[in-house]
Backbone as ProteinMPNN parsed JSONL, in Angstrom:
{"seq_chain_A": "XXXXXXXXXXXXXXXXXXXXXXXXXXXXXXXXXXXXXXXXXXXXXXXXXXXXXXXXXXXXXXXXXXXXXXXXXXXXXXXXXXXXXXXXXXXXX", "coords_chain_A": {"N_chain_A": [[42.706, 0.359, 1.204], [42.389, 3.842, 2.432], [41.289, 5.557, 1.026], [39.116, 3.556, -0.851], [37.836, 2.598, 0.858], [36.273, 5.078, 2.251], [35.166, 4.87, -0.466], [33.613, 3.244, -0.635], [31.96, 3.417, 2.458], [30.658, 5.839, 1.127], [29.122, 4.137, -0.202], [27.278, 2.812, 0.939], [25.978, 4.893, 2.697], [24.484, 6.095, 0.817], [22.602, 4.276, -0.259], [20.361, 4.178, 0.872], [19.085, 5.895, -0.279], [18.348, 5.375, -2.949], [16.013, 4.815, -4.349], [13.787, 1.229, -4.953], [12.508, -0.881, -7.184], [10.672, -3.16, -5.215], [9.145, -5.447, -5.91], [10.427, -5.969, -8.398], [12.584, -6.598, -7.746], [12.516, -8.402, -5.752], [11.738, -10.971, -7.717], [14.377, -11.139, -8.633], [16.009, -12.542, -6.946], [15.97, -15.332, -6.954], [18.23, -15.794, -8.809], [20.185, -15.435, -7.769], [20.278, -16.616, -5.711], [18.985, -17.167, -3.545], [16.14, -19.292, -1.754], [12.993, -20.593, -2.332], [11.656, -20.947, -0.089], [12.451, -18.64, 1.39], [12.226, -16.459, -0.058], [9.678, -16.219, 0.331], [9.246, -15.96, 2.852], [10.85, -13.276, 3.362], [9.718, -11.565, 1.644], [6.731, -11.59, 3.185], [8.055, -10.265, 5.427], [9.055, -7.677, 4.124], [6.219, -6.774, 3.877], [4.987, -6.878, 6.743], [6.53, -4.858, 7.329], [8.41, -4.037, 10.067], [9.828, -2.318, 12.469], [11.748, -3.74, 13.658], [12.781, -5.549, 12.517], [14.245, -3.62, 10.953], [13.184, -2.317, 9.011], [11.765, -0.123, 7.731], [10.018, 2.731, 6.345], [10.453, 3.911, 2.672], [10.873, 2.047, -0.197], [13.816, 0.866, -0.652], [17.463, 0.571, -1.783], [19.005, -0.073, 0.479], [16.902, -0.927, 2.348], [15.62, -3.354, 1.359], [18.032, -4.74, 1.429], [18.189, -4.926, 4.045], [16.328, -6.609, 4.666], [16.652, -9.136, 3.393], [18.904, -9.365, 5.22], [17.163, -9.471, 7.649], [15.954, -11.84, 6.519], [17.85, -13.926, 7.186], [18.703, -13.724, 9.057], [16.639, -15.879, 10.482], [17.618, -17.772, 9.98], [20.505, -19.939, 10.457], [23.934, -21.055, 10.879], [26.204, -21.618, 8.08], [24.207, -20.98, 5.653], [22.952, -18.257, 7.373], [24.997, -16.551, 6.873], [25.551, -16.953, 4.074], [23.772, -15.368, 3.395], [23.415, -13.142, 4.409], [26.058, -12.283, 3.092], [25.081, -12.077, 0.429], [22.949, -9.811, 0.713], [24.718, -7.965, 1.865], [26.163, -7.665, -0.834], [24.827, -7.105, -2.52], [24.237, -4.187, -1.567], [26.632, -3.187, -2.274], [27.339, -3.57, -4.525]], "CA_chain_A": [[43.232, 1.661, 1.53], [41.474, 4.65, 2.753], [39.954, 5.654, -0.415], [38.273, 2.614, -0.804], [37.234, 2.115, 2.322], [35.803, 5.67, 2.404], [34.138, 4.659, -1.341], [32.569, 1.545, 0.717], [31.411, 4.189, 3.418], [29.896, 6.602, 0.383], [27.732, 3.548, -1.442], [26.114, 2.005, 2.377], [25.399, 5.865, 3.337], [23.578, 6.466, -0.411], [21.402, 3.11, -0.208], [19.225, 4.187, 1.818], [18.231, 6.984, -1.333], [18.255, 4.916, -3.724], [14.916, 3.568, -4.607], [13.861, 0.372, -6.075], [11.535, -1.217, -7.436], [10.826, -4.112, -4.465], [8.794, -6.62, -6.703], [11.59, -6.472, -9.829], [14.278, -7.111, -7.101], [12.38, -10.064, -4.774], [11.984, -11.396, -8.23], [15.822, -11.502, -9.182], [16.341, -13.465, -5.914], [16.401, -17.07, -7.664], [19.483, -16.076, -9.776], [21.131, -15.063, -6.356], [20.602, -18.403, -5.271], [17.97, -17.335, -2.5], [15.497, -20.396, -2.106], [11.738, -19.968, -2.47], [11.181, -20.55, 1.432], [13.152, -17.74, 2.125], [11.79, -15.512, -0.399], [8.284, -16.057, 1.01], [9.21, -15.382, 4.416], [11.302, -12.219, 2.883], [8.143, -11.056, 1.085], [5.949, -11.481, 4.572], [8.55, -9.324, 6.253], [8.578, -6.222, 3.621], [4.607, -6.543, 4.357], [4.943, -6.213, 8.402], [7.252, -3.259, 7.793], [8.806, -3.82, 11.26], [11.421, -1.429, 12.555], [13.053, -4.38, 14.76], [13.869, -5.724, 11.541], [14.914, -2.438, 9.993], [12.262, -2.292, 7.506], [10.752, 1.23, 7.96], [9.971, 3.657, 5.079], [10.395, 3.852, 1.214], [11.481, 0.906, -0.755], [15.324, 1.829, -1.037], [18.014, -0.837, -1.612], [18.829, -0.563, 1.759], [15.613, -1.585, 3.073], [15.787, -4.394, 0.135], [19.248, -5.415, 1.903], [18.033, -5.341, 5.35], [15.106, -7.383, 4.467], [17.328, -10.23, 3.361], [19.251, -9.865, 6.454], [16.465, -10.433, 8.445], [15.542, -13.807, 7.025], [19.547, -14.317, 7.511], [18.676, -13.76, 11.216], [15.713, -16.477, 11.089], [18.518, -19.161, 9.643], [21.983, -20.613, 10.871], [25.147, -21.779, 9.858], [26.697, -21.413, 6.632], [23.404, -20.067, 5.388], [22.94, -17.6, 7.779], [26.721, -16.636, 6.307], [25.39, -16.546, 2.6], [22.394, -14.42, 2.946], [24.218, -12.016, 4.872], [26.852, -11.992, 1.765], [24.189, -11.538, -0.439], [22.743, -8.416, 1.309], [26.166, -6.914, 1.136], [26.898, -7.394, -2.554], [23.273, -6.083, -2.994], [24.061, -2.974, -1.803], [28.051, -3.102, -2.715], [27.356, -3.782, -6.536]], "C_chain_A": [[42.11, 2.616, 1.938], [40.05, 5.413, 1.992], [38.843, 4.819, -1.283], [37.164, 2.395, -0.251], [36.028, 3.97, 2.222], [34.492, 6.051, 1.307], [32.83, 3.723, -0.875], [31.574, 2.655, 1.436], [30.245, 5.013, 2.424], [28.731, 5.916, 0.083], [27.0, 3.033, -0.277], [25.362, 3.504, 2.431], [24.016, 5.848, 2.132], [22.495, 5.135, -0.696], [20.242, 3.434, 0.264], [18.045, 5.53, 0.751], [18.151, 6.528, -2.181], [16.835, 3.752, -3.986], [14.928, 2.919, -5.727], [12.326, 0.305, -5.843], [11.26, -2.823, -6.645], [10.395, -5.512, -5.278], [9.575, -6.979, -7.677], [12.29, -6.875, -8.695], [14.22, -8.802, -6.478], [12.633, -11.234, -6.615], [13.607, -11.85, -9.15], [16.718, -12.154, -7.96], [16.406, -14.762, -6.127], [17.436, -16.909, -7.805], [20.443, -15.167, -8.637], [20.879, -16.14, -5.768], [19.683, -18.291, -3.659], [16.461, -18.482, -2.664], [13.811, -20.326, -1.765], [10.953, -19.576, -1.232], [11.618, -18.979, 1.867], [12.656, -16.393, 1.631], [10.173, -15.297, 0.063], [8.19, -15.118, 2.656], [10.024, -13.345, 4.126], [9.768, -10.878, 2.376], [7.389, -10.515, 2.601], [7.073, -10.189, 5.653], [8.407, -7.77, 5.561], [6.941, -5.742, 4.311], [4.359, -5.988, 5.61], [5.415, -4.962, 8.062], [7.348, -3.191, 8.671], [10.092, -3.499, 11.619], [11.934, -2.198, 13.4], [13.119, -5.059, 13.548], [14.548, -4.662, 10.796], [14.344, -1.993, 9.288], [11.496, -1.593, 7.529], [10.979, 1.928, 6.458], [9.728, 3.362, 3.801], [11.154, 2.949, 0.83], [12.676, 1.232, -1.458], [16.119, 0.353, -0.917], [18.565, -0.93, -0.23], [18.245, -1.359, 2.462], [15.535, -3.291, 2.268], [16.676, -5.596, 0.945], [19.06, -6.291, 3.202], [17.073, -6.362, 5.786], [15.695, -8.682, 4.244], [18.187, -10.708, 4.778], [18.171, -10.318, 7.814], [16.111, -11.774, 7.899], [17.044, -14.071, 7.285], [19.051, -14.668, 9.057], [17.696, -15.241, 11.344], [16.295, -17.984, 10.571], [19.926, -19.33, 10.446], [23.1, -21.129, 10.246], [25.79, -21.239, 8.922], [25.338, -20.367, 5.912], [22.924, -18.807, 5.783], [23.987, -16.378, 6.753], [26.426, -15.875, 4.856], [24.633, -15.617, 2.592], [22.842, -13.389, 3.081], [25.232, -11.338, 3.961], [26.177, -11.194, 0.667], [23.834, -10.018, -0.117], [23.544, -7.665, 1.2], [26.612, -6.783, 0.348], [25.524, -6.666, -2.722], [23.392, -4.208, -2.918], [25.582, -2.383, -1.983], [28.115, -2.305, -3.732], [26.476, -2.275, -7.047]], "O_chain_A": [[40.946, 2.238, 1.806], [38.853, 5.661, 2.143], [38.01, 5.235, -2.089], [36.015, 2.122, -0.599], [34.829, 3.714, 2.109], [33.502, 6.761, 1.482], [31.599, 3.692, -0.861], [30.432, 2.762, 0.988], [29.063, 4.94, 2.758], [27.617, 6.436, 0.022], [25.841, 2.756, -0.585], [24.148, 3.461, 2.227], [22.844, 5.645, 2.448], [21.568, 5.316, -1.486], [19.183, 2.877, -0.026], [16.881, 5.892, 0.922], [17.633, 7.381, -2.901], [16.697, 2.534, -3.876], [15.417, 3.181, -6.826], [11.463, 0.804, -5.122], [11.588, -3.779, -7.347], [11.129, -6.499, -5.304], [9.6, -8.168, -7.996], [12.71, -8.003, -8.953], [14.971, -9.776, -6.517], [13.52, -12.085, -6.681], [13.769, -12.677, -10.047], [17.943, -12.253, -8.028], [17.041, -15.388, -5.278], [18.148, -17.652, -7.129], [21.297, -14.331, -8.936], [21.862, -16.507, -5.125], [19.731, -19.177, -2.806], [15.795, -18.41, -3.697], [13.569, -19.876, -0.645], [10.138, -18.673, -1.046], [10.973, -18.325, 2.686], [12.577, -15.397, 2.349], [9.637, -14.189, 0.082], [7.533, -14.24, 3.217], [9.594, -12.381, 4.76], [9.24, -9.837, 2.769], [7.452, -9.367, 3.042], [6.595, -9.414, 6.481], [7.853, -6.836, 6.14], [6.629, -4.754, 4.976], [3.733, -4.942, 5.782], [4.799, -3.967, 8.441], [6.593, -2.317, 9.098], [11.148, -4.051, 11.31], [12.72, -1.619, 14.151], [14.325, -5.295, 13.609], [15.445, -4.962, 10.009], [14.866, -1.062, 8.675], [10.343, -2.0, 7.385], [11.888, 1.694, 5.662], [8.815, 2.563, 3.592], [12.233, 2.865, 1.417], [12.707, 1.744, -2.577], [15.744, -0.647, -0.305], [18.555, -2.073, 0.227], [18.72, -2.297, 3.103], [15.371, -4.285, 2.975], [16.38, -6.778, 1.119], [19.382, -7.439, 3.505], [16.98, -6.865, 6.906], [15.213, -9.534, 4.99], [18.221, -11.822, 5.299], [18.342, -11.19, 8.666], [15.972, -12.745, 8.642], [16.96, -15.016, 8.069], [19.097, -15.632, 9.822], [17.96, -15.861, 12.375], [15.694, -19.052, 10.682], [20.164, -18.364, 11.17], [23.094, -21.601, 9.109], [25.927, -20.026, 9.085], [25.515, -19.168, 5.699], [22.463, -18.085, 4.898], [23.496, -15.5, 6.043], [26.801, -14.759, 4.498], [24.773, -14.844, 1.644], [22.837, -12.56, 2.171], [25.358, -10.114, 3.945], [26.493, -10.12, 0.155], [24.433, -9.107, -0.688], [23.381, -6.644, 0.531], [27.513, -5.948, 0.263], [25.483, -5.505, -3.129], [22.961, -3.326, -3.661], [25.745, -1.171, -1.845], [28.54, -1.177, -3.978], [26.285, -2.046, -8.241]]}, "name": "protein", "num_of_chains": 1, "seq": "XXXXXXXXXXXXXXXXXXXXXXXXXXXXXXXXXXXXXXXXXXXXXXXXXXXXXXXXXXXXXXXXXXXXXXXXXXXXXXXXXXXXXXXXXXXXX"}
């Protein structure tokens, strides 16, 4: 319904103010079922900080989110699929 949908709209806009703490979070990426390749390459992307992945500014769960979706982008398939899931309960929940 609309009020949902417009709660949905409230918690994506407010991500982006919400800082974290990037090293507690990469580390709670096992028990999300992200796999160590991925968190390496995840890691190496916070580091670039490159705005064609999204990954400009202060460590906000946004940036957190978008960081997962880029390695999403550098996989396929079904996995592609999951990471992308992930990223969106990340900043859902």
């Amino acid at each position: 319904d609309l009020e949902n949908l417009n709660n949905d709209i409230a918690r994506i806009q407010r991500a982006g103010s919400i800082r974290v703490d990037l090293d507690k979070e990469i580390k709670q990426l096992p028990k999300l079922g992200m796999q160590e390749g991925e968190i390496k390459l995840l890691t190496n992307k916070l580091l670039v900080n490159s705005k064609d992945d999204g990954l400009v500014g202060e460590p906000s769960l946004w940036k957190f989110a978008q960081a997962i979706g880029a390695v999403a982008n550098e996989v396929s398939g079904t996995r592609k699929r999951e990471l992308n899931e992930m990223a969106g309960k990340i900043i859902m929940n």
